[in-house]
C-alpha positions as CSV (number, residue, x, y, z in Angstrom):
1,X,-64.8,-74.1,-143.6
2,X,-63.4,-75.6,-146.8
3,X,-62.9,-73.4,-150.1
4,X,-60.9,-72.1,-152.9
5,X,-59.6,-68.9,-152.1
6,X,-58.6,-68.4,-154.8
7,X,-61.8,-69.1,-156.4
8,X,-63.5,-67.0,-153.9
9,X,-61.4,-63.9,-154.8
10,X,-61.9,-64.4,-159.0
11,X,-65.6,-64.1,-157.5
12,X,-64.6,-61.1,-155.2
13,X,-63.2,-59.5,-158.0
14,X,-66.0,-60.0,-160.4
15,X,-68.6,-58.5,-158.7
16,X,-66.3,-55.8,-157.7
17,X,-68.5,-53.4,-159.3
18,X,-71.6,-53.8,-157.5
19,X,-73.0,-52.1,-155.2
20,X,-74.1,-54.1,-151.5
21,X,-72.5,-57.2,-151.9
22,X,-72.0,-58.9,-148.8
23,X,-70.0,-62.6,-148.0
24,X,-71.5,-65.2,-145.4
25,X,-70.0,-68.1,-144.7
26,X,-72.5,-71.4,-145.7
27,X,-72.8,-74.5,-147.5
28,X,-69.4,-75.1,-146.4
29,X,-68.3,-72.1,-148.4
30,X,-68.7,-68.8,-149.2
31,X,-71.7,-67.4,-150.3
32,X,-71.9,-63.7,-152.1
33,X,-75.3,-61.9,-151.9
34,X,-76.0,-59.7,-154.5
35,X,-79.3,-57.1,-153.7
36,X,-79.4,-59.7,-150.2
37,X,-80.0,-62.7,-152.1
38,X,-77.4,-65.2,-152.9
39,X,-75.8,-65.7,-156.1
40,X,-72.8,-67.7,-156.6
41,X,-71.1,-69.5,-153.9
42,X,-67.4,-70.6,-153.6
43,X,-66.7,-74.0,-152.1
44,X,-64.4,-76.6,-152.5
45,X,-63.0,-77.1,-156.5
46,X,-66.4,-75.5,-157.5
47,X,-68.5,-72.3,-157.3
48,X,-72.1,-72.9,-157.1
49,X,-74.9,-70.9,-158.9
50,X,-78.4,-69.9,-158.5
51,X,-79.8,-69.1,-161.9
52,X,-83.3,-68.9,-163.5
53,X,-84.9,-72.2,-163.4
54,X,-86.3,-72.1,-166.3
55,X,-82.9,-72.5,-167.6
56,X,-81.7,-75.0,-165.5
57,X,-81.9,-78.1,-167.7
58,X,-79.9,-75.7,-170.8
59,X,-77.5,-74.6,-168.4
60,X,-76.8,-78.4,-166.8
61,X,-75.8,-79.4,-170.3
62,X,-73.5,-77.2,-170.4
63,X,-71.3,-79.2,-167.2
64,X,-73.1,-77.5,-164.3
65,X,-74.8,-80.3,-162.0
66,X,-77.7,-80.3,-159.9
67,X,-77.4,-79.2,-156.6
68,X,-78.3,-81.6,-153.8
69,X,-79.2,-81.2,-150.3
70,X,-81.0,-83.8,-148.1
71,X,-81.5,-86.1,-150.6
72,X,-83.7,-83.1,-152.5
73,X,-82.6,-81.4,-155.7
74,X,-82.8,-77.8,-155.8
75,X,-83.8,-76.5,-159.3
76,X,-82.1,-73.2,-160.4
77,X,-79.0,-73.9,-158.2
78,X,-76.1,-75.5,-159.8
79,X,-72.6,-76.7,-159.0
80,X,-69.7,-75.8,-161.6
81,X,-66.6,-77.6,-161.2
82,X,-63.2,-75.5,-160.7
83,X,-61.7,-76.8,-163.9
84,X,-64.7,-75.7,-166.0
85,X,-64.8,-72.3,-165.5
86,X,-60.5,-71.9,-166.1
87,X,-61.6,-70.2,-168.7
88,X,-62.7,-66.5,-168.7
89,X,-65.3,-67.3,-171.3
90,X,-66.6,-69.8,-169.2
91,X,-66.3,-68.1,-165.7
92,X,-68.1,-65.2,-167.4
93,X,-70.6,-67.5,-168.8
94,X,-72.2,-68.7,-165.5
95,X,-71.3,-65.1,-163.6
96,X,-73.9,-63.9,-166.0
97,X,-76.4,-66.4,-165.9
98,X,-76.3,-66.0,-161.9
99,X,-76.5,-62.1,-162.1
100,X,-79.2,-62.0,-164.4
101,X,-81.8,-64.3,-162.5
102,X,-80.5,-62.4,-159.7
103,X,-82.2,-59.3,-160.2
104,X,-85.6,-61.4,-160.2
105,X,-85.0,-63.7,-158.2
106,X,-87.2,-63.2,-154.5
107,X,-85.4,-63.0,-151.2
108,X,-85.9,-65.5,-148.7
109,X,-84.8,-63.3,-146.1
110,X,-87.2,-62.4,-143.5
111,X,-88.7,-58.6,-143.2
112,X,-88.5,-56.7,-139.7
113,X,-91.6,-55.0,-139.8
């Protein structure tokens, strides 16, 4: 699979301090699940992020584009270019915006009863 390993490991190292976070390998990438859902992937030259919604229009005018899959865009999830978040500020920006809508955000993992 294609991605920045480096950009994977500022990721790695960000979320350090949580508890549960777990790596799987999609969207032609790496994808970190925070509380089993996934928040911020790393693929090639650009991390993607699944933030509140509600936000998502604020947060695309702020460089982040809409994520597109089968012709469908996906609300809430955004792509971040590499050279965009060089910048701790920045990084730390979208890392936040991610975290927080993660801790409301619902899984879509499937239950064993």
């Amino acid at each position: 699979m294609a991605y920045n390993e480096k950009l994977a490991a500022r990721i790695r190292q960000a979320l350090a301090h949580l508890p549960g976070v777990e790596e799987k390998k999609m969207f032609g990438g790496i994808a970190f699940m925070v509380n089993g859902k996934m928040c911020l992937t790393a693929g090639e030259g650009r991390m993607m992020c699944r933030i509140d919604p509600a936000l998502h229009e604020e947060a695309a005018g702020r460089g982040g584009s809409t994520v597109i899959m089968g012709g469908r865009e996906y609300k809430g999830y955004l792509h971040v270019s590499e050279e965009l978040i060089l910048p701790a500020a920045a990084f730390n920006y979208w890392l936040a915006l991610a975290l927080d809508f993660n801790s409301r955000a619902k899984s879509s993992r499937k239950k064993q009863p």
